[in-house]
Backbone atoms as SQL, in Angstrom:
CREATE TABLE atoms (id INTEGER PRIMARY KEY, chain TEXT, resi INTEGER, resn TEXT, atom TEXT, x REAL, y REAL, z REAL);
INSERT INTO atoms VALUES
  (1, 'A', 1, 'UNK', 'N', -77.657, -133.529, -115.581),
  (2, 'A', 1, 'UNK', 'CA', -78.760, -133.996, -114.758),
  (3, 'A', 1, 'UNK', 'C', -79.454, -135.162, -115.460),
  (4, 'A', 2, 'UNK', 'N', -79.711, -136.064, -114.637),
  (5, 'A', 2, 'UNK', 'CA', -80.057, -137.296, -115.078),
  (6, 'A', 2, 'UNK', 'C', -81.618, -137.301, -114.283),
  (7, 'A', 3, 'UNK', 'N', -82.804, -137.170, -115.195),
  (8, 'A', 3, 'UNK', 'CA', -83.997, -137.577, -114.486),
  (9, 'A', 3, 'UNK', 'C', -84.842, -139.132, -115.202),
  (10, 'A', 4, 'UNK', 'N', -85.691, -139.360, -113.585),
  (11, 'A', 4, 'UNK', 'CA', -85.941, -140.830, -113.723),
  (12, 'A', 4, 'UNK', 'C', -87.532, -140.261, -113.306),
  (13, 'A', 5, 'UNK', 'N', -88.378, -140.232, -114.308),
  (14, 'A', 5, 'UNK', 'CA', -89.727, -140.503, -113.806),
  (15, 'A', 5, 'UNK', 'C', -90.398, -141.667, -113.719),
  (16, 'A', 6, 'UNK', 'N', -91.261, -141.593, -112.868),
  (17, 'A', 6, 'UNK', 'CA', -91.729, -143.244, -112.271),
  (18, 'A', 6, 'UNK', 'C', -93.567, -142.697, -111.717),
  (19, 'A', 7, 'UNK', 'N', -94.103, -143.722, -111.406),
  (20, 'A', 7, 'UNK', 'CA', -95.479, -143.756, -111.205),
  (21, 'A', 7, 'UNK', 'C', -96.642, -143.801, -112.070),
  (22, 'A', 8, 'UNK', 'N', -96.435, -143.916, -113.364),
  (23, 'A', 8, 'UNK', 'CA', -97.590, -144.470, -113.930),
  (24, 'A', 8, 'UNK', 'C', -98.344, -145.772, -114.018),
  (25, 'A', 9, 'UNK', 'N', -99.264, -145.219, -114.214),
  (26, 'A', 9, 'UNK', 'CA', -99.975, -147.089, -114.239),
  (27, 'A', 9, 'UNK', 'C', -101.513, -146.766, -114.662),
  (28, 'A', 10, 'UNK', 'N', -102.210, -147.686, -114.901),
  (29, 'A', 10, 'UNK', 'CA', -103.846, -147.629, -115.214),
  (30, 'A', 10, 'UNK', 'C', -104.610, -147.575, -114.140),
  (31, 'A', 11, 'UNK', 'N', -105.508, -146.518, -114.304),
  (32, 'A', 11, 'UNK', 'CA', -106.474, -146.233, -113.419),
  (33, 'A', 11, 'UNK', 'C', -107.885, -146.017, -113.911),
  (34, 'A', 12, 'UNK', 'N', -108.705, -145.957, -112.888),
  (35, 'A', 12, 'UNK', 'CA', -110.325, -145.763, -113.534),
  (36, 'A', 12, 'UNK', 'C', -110.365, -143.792, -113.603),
  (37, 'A', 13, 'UNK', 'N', -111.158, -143.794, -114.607),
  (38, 'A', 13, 'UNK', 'CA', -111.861, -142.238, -114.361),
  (39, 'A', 13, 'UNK', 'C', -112.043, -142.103, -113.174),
  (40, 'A', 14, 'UNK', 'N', -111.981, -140.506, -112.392),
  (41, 'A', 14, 'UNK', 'CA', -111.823, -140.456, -111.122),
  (42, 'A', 14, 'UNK', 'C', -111.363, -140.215, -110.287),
  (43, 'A', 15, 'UNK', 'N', -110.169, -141.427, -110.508),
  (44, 'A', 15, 'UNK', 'CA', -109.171, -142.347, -109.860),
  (45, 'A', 15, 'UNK', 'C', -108.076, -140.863, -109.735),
  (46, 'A', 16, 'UNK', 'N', -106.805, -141.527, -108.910),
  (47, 'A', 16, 'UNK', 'CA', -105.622, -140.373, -108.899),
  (48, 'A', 16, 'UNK', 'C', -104.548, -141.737, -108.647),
  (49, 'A', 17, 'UNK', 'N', -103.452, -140.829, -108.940),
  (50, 'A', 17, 'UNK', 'CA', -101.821, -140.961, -109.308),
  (51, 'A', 17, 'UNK', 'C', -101.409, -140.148, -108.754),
  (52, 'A', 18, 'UNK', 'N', -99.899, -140.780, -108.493),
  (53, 'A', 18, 'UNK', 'CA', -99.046, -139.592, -108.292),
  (54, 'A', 18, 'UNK', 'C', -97.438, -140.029, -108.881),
  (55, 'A', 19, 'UNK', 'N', -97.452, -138.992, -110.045),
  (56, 'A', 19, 'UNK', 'CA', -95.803, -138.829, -110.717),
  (57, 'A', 19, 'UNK', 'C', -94.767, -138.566, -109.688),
  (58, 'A', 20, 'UNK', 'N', -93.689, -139.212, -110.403),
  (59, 'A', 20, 'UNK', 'CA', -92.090, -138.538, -109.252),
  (60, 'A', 20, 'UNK', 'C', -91.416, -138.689, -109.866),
  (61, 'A', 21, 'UNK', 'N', -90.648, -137.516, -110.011),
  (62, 'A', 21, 'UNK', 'CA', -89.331, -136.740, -111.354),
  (63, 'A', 21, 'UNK', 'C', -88.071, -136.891, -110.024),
  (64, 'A', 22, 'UNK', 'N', -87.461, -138.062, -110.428),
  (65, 'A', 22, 'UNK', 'CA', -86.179, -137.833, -109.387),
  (66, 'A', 22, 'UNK', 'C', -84.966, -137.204, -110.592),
  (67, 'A', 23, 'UNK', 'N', -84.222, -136.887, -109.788),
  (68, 'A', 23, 'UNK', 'CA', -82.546, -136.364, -110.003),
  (69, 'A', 23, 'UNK', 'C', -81.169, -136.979, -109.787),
  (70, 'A', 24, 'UNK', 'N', -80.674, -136.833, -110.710),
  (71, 'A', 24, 'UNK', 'CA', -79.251, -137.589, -109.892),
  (72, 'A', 24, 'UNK', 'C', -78.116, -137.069, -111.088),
  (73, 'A', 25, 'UNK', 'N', -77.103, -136.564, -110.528),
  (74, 'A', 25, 'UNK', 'CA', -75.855, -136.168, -110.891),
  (75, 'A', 25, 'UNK', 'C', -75.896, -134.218, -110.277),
  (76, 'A', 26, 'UNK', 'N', -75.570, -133.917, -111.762),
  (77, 'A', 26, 'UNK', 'CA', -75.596, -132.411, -110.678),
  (78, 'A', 26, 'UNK', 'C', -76.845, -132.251, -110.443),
  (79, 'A', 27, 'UNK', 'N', -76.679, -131.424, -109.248),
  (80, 'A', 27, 'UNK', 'CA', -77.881, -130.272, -108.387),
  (81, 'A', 27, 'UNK', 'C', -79.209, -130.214, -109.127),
  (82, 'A', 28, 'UNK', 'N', -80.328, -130.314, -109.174),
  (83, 'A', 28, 'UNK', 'CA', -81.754, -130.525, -109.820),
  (84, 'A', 28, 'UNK', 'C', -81.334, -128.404, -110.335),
  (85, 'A', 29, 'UNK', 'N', -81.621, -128.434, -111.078),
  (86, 'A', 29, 'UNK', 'CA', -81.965, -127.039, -112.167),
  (87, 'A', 29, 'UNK', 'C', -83.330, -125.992, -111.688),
  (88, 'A', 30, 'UNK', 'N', -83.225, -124.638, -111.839),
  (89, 'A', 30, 'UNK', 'CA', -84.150, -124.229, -111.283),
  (90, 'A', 30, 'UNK', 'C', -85.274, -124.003, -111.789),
  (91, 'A', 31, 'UNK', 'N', -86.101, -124.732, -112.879),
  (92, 'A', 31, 'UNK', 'CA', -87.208, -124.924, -113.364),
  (93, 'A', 31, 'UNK', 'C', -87.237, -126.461, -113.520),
  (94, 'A', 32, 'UNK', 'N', -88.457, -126.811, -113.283),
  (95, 'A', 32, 'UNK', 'CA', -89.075, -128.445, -113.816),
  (96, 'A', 32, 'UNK', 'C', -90.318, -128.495, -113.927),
  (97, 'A', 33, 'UNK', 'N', -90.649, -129.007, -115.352),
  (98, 'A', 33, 'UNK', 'CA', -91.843, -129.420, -115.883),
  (99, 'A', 33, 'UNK', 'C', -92.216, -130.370, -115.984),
  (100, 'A', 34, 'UNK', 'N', -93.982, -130.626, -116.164),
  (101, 'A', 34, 'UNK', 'CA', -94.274, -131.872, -116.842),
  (102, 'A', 34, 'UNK', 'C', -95.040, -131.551, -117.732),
  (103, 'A', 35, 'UNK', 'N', -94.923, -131.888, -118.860),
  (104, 'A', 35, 'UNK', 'CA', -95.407, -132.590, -120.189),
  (105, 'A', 35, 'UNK', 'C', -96.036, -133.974, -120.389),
  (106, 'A', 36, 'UNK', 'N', -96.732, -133.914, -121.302),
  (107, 'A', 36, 'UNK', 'CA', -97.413, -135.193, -121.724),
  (108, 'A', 36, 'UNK', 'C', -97.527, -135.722, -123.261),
  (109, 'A', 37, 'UNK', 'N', -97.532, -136.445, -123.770),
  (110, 'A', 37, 'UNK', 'CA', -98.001, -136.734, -125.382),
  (111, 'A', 37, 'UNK', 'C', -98.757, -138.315, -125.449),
  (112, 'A', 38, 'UNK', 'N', -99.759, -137.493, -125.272),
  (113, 'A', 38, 'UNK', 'CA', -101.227, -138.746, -125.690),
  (114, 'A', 38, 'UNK', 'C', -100.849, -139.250, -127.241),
  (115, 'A', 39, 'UNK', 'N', -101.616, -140.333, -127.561),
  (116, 'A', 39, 'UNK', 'CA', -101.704, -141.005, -128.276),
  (117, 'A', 39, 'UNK', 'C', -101.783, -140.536, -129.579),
  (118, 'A', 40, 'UNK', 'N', -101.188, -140.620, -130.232),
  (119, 'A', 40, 'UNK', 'CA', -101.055, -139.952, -131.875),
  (120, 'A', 40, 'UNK', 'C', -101.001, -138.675, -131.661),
  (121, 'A', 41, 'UNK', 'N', -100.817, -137.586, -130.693),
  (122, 'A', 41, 'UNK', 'CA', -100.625, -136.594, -130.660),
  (123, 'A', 41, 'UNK', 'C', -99.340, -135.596, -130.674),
  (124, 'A', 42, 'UNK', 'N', -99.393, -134.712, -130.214),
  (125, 'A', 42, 'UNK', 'CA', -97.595, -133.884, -129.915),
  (126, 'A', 42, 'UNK', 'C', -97.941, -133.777, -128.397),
  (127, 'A', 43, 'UNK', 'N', -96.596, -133.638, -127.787),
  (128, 'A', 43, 'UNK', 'CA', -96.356, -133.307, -126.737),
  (129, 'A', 43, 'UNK', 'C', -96.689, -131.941, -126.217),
  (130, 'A', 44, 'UNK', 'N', -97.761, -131.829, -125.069),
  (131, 'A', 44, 'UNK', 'CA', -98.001, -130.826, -124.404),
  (132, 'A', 44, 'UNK', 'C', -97.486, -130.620, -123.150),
  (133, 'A', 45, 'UNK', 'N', -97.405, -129.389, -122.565),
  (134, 'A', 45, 'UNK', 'CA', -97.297, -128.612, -121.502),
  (135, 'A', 45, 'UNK', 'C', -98.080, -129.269, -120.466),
  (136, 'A', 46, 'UNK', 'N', -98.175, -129.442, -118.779),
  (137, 'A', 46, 'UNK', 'CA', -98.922, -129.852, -117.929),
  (138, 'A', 46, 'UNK', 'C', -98.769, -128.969, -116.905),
  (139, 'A', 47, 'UNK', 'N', -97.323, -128.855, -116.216),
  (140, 'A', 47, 'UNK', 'CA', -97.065, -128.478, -115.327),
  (141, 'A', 47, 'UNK', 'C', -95.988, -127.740, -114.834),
  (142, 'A', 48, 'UNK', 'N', -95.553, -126.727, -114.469),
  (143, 'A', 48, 'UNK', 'CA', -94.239, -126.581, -113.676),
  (144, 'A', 48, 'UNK', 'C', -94.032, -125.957, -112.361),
  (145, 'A', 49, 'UNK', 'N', -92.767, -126.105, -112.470),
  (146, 'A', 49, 'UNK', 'CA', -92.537, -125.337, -110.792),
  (147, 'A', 49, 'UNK', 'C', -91.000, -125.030, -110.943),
  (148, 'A', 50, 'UNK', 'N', -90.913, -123.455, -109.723),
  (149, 'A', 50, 'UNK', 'CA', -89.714, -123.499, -109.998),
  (150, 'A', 50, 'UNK', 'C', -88.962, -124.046, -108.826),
  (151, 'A', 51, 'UNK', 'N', -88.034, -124.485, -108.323),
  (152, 'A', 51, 'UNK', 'CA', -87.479, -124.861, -107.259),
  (153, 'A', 51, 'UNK', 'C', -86.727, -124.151, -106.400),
  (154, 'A', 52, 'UNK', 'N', -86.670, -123.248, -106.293),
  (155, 'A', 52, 'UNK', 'CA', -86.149, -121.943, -105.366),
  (156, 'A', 52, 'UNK', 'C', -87.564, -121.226, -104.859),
  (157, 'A', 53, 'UNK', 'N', -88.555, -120.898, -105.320),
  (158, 'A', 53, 'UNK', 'CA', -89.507, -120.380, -104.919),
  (159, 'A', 53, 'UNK', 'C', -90.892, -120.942, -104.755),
  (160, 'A', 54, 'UNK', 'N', -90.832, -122.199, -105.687),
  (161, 'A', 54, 'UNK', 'CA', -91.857, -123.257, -105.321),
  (162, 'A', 54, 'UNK', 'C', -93.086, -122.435, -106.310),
  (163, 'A', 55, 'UNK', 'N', -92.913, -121.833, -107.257),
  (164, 'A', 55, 'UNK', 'CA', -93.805, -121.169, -107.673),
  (165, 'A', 55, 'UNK', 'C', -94.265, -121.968, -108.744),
  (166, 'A', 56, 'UNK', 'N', -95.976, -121.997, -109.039),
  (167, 'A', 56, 'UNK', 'CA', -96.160, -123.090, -109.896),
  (168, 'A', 56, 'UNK', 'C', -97.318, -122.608, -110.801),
  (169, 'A', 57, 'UNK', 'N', -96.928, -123.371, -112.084),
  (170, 'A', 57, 'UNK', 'CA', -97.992, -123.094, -113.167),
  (171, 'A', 57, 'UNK', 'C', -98.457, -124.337, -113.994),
  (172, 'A', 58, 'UNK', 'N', -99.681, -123.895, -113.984),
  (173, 'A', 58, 'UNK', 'CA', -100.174, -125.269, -115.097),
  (174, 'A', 58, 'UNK', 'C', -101.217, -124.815, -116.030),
  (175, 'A', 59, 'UNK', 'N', -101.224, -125.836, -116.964),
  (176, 'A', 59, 'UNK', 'CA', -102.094, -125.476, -118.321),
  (177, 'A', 59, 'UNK', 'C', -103.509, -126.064, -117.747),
  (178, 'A', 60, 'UNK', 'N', -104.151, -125.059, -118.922),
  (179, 'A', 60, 'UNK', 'CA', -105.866, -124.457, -118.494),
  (180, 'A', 60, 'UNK', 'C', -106.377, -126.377, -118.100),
  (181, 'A', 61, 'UNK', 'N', -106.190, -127.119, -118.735),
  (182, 'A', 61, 'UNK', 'CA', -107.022, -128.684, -118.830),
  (183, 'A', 61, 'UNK', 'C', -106.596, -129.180, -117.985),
  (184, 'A', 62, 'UNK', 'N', -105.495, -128.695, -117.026),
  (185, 'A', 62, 'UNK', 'CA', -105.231, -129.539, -115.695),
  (186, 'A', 62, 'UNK', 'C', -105.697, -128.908, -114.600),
  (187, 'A', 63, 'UNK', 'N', -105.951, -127.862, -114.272),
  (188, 'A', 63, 'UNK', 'CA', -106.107, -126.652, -113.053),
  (189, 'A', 63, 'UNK', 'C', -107.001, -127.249, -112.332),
  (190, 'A', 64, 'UNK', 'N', -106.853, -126.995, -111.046),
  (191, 'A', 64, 'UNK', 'CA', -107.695, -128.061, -110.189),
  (192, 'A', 64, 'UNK', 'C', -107.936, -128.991, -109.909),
  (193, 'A', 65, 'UNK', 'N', -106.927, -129.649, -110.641),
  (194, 'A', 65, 'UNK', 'CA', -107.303, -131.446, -110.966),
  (195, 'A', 65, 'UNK', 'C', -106.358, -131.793, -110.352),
  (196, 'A', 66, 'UNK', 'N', -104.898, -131.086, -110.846),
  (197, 'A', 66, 'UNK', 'CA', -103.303, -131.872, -110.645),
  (198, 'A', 66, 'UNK', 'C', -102.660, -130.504, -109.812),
  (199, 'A', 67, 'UNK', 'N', -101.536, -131.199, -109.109),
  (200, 'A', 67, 'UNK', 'CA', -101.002, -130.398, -108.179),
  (201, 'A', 67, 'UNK', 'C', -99.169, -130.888, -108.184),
  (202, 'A', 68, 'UNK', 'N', -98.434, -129.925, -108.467),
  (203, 'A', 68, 'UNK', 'CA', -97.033, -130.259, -108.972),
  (204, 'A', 68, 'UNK', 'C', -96.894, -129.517, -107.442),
  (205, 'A', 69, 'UNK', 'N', -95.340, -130.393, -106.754),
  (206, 'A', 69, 'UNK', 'CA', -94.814, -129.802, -105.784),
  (207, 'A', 69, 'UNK', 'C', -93.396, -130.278, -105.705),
  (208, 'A', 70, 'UNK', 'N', -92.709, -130.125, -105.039),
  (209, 'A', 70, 'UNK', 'CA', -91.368, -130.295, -104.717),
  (210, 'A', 70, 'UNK', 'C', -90.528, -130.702, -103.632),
  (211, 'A', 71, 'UNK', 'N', -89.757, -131.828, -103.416),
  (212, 'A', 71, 'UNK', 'CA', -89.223, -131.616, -102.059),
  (213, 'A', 71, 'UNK', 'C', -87.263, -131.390, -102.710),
  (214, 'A', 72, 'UNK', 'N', -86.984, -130.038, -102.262),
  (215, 'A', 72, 'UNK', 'CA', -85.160, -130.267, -103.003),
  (216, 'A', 72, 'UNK', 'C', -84.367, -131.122, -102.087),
  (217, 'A', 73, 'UNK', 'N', -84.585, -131.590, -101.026),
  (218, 'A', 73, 'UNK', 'CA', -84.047, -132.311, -100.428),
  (219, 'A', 73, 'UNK', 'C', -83.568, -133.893, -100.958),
  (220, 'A', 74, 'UNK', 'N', -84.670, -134.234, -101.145),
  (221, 'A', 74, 'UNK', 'CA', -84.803, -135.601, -102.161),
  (222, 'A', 74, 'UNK', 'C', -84.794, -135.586, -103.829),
  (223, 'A', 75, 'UNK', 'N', -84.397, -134.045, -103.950),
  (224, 'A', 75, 'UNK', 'CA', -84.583, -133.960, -105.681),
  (225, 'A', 75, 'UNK', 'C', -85.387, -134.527, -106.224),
  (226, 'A', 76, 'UNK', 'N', -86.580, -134.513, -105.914),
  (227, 'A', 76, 'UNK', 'CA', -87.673, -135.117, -106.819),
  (228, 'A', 76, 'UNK', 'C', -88.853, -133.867, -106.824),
  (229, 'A', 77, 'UNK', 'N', -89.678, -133.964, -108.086),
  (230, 'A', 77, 'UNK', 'CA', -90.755, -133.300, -108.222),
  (231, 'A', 77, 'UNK', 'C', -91.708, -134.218, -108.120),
  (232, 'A', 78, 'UNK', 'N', -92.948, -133.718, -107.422),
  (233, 'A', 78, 'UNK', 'CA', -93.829, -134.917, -107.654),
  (234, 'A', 78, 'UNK', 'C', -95.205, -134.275, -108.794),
  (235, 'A', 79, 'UNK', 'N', -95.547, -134.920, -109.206),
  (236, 'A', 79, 'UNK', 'CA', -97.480, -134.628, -109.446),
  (237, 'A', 79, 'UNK', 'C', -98.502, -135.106, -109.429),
  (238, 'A', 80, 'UNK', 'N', -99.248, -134.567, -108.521),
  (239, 'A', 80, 'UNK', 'CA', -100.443, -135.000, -107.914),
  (240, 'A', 80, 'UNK', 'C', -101.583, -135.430, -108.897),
  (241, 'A', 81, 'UNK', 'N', -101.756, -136.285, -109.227),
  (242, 'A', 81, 'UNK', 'CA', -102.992, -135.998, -110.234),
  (243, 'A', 81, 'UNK', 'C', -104.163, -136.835, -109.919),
  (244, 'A', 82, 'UNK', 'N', -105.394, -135.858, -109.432),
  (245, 'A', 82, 'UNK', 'CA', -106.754, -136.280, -108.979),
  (246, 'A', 82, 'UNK', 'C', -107.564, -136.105, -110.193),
  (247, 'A', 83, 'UNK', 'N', -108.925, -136.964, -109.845),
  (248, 'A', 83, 'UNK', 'CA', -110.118, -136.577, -110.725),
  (249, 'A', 83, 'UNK', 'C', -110.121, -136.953, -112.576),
  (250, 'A', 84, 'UNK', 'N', -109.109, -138.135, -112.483),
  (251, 'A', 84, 'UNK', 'CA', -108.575, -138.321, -114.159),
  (252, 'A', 84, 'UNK', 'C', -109.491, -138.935, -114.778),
  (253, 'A', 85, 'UNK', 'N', -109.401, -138.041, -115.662),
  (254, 'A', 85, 'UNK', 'CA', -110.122, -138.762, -117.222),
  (255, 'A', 85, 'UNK', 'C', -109.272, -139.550, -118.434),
  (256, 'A', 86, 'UNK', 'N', -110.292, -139.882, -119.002),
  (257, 'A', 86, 'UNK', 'CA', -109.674, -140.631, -120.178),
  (258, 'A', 86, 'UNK', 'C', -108.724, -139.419, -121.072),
  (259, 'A', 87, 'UNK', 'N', -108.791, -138.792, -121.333),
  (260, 'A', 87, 'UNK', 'CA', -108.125, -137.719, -122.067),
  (261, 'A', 87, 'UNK', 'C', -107.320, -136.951, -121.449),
  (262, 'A', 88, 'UNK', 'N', -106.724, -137.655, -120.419),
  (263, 'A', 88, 'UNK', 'CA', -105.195, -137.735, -119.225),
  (264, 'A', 88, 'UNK', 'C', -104.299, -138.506, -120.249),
  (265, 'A', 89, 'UNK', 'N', -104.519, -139.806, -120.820),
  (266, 'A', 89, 'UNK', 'CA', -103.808, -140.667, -120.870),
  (267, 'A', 89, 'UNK', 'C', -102.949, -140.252, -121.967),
  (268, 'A', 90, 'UNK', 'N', -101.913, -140.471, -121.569),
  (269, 'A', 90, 'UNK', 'CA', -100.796, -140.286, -122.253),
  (270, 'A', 90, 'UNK', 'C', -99.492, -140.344, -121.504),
  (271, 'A', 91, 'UNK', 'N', -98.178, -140.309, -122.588),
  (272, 'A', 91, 'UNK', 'CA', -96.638, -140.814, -121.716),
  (273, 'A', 91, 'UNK', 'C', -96.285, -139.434, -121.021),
  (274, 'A', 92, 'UNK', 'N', -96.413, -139.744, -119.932),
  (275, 'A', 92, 'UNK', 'CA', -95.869, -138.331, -119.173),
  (276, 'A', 92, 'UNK', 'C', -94.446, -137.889, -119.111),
  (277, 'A', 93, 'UNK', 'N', -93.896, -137.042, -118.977),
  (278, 'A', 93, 'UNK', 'CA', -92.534, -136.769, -119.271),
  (279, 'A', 93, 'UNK', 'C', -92.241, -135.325, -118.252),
  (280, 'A', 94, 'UNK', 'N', -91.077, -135.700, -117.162),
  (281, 'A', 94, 'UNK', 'CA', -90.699, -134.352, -116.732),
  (282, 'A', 94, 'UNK', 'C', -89.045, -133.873, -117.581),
  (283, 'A', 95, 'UNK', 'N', -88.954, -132.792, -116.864),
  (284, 'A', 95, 'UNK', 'CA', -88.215, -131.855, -117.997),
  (285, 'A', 95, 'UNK', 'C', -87.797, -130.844, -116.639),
  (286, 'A', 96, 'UNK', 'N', -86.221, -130.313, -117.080),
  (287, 'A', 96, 'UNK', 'CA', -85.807, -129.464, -115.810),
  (288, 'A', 96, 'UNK', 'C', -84.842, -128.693, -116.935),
  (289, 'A', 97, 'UNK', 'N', -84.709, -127.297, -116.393),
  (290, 'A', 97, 'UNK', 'CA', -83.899, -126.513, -116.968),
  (291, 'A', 97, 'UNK', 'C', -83.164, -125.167, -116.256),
  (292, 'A', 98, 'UNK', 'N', -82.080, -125.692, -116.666),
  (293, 'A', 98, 'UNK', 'CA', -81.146, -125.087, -115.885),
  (294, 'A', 98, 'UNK', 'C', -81.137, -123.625, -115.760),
  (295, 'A', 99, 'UNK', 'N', -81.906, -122.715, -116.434),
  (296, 'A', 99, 'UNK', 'CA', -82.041, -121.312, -115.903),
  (297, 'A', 99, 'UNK', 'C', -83.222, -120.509, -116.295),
  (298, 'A', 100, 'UNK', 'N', -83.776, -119.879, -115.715),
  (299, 'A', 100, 'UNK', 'CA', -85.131, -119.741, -115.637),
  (300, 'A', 100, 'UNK', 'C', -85.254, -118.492, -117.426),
  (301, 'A', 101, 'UNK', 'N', -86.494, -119.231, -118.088),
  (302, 'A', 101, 'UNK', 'CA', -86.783, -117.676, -119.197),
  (303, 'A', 101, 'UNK', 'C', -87.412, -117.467, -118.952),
  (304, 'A', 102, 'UNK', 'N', -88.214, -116.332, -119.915),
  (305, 'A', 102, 'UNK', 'CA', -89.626, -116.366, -119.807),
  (306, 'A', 102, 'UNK', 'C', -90.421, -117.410, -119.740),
  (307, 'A', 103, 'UNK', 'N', -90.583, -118.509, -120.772),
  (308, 'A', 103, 'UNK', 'CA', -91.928, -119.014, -121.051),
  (309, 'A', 103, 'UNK', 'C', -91.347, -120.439, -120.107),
  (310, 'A', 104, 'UNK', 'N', -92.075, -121.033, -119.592),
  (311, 'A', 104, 'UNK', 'CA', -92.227, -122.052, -118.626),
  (312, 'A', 104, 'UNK', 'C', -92.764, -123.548, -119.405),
  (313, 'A', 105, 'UNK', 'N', -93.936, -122.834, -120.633),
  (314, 'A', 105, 'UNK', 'CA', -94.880, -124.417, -121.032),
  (315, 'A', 105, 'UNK', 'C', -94.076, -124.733, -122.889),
  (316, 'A', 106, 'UNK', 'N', -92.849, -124.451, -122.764),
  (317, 'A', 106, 'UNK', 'CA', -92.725, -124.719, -124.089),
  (318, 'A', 106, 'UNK', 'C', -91.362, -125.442, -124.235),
  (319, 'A', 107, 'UNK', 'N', -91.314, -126.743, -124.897),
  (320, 'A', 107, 'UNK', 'CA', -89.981, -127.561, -124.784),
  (321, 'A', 107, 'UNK', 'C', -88.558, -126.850, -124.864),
  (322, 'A', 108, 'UNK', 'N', -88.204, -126.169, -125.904),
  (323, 'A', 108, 'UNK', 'CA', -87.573, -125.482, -125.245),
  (324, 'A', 108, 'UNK', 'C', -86.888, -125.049, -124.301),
  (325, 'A', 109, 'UNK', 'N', -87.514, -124.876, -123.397),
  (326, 'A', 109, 'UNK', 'CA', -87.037, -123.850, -122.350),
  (327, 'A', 109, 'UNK', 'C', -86.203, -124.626, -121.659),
  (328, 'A', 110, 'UNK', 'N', -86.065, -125.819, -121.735),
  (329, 'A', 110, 'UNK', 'CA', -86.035, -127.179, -121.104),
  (330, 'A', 110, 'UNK', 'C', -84.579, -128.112, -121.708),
  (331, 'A', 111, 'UNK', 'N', -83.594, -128.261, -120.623),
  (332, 'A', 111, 'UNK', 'CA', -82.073, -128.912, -121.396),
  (333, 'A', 111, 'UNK', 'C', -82.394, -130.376, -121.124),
  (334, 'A', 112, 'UNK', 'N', -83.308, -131.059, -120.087),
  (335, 'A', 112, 'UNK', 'CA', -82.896, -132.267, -119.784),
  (336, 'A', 112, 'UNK', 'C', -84.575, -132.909, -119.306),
  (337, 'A', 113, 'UNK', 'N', -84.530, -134.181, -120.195),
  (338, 'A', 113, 'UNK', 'CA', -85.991, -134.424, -119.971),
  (339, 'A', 113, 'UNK', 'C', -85.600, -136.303, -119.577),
  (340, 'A', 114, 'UNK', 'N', -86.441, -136.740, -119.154),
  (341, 'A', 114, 'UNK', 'CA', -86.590, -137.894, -118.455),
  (342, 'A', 114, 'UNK', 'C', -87.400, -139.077, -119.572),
  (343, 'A', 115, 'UNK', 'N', -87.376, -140.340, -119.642),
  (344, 'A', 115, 'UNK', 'CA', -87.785, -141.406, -120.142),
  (345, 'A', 115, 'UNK', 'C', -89.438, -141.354, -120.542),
  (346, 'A', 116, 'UNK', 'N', -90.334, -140.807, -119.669),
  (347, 'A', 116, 'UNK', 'CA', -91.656, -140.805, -119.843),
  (348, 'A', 116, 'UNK', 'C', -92.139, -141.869, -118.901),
  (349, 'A', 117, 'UNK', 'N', -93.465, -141.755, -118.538),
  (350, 'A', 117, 'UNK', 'CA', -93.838, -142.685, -118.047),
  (351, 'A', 117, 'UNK', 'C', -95.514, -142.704, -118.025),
  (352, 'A', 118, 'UNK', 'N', -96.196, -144.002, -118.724),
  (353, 'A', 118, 'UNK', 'CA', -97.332, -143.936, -119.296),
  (354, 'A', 118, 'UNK', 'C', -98.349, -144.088, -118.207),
  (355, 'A', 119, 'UNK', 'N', -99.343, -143.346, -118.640),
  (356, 'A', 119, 'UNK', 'CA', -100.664, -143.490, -117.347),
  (357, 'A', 119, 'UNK', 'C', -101.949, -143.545, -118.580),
  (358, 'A', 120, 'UNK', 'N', -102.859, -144.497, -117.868),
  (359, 'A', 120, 'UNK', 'CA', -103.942, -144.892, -119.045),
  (360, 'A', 120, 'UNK', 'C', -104.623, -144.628, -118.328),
  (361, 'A', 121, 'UNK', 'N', -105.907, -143.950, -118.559),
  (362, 'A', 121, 'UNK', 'CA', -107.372, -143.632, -117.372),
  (363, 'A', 121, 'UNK', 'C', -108.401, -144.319, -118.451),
  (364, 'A', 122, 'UNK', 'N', -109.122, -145.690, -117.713),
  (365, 'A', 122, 'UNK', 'CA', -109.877, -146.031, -118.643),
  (366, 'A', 122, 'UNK', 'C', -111.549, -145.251, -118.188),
  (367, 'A', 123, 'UNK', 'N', -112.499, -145.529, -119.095),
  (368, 'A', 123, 'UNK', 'CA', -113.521, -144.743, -118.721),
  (369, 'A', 123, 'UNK', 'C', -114.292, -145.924, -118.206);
């Protein structure tokens, strides 16, 4: 699986985006995440979903803000992200894995991750 994320760009506090995790080669995998790694930091957990049941989880600093969904038709994941702050910004990165474990927010779990794609929220 080959993923291509796309949609970042600079925005004001506020402001919203929206990510899109496309697919191409085999069949999209039945988990996909998004991750992030801000600036001098490590890469965190954001978002996932699974794609058979559409079932979705996200970490405590996004809840309410961002909204991960799916269309399998078009193999893409998208994420919604409203209400951004400066302490959004960072290279976003989705991630798909081919069979479901337990844990959902940890690299790991995860065979095939995508290029990144940077979003800056200025204040």
């Amino acid at each position: 699986v080959q993923l291509q994320a796309s949609g970042g760009g600079l925005v004001q506090a506020g402001g919203s985006l929206r990510l899109s995790c496309s697919a191409s080669g085999r069949t999209f995998s039945r988990l996909v995440g998004w991750f992030r790694q801000p600036p001098g930091k490590d890469r965190e957990f954001v978002a996932a979903i699974t794609l058979s049941t559409g079932s979705t989880f996200y970490a405590d600093s996004v809840k309410g803000r961002f909204t991960i969904s799916r269309d399998n038709v078009k193999n893409t994941v998208y994420l919604q992200m409203n209400s951004l702050k400066p302490e959004d910004t960072a290279v976003y990165y989705c991630a798909a894995a081919q069979t479901l474990r337990i844990t959902y927010d940890t690299e790991p779990t995860y065979d095939n991750w995508g290029q990144g794609t940077l979003v800056t929220v200025s204040s």
